[in-house]
N, CA, C and O atoms as a DFTB+ gen file, in Angstrom:
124 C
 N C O
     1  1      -2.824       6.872     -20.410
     2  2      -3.500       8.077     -20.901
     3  2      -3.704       7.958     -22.401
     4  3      -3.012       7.154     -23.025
     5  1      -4.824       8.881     -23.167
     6  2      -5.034       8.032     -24.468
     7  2      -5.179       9.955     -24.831
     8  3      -5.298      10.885     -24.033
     9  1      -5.104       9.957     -26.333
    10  2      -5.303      11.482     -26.790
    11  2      -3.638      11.920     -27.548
    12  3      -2.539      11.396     -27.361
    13  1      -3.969      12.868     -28.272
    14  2      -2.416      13.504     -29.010
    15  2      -2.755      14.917     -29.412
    16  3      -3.809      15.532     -29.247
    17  1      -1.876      15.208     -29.852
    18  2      -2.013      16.590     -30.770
    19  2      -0.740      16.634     -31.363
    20  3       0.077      15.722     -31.493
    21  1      -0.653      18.261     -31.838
    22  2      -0.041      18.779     -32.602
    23  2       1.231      19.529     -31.887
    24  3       0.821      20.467     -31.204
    25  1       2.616      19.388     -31.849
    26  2       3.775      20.268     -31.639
    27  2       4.394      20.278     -32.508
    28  3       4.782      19.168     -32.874
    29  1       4.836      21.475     -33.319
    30  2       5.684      22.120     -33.878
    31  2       5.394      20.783     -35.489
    32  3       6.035      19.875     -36.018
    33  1       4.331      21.321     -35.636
    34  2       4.000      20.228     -37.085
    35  2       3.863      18.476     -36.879
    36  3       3.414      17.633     -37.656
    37  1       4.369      18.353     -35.688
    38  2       4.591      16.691     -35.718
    39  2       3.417      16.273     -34.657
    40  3       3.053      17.000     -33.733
    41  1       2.952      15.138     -34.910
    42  2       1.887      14.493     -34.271
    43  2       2.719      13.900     -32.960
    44  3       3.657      13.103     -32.970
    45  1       2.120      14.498     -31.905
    46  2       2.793      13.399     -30.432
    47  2       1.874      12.939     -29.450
    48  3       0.797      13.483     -29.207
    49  1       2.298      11.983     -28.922
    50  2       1.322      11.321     -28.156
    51  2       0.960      12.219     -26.308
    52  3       1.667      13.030     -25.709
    53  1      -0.168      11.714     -25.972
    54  2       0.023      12.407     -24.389
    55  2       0.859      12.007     -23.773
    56  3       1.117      12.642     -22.751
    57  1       1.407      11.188     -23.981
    58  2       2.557      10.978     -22.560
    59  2       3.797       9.539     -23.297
    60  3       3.642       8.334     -23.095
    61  1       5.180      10.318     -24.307
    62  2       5.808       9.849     -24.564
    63  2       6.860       9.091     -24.307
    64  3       7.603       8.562     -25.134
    65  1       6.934       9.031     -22.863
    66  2       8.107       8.240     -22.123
    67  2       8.947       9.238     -21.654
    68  3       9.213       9.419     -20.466
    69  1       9.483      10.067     -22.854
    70  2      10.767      10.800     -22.396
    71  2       9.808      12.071     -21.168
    72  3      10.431      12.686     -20.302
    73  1       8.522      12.204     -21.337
    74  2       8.427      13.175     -20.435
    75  2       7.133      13.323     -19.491
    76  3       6.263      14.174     -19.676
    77  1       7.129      12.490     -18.579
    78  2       6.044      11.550     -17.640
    79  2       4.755      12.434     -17.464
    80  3       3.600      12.049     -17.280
    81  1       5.226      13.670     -17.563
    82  2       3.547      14.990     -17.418
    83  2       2.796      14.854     -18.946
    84  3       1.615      15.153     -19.127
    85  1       3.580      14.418     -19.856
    86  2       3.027      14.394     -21.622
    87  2       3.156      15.613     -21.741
    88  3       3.392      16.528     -20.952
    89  1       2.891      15.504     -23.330
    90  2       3.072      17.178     -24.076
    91  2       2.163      17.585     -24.275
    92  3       1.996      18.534     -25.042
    93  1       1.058      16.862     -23.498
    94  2      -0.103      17.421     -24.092
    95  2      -0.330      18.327     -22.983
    96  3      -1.347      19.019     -22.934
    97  1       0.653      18.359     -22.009
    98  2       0.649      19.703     -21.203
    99  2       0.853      20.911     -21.763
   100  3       0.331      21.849     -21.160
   101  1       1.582      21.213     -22.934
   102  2       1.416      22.201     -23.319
   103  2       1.693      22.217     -24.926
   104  3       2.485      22.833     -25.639
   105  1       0.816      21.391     -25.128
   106  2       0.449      21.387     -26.893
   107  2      -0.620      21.722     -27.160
   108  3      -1.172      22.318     -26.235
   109  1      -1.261      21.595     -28.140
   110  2      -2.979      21.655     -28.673
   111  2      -3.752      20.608     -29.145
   112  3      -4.461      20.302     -30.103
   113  1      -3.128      19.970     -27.570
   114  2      -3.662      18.371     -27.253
   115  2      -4.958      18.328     -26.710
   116  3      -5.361      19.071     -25.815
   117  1      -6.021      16.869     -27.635
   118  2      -7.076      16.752     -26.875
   119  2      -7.082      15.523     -26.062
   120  3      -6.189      14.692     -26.226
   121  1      -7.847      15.378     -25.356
   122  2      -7.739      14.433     -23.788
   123  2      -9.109      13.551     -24.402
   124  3      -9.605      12.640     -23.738
């Protein structure tokens, strides 16, 4: 999966390992 955004000030990726759905499930992530 390719894309990131923004949580809580810090830049994260869509899908960091530690959490297989990504945060861009519920960040102000673009796809």
């Amino acid at each position: 999966a390719s894309g990131g955004g923004i949580f809580l000030g810090h830049t994260v990726a869509f899908d960091d390992g530690m959490n297989g759905m990504g945060y861009a499930t519920w960040t102000e992530c673009t796809y």
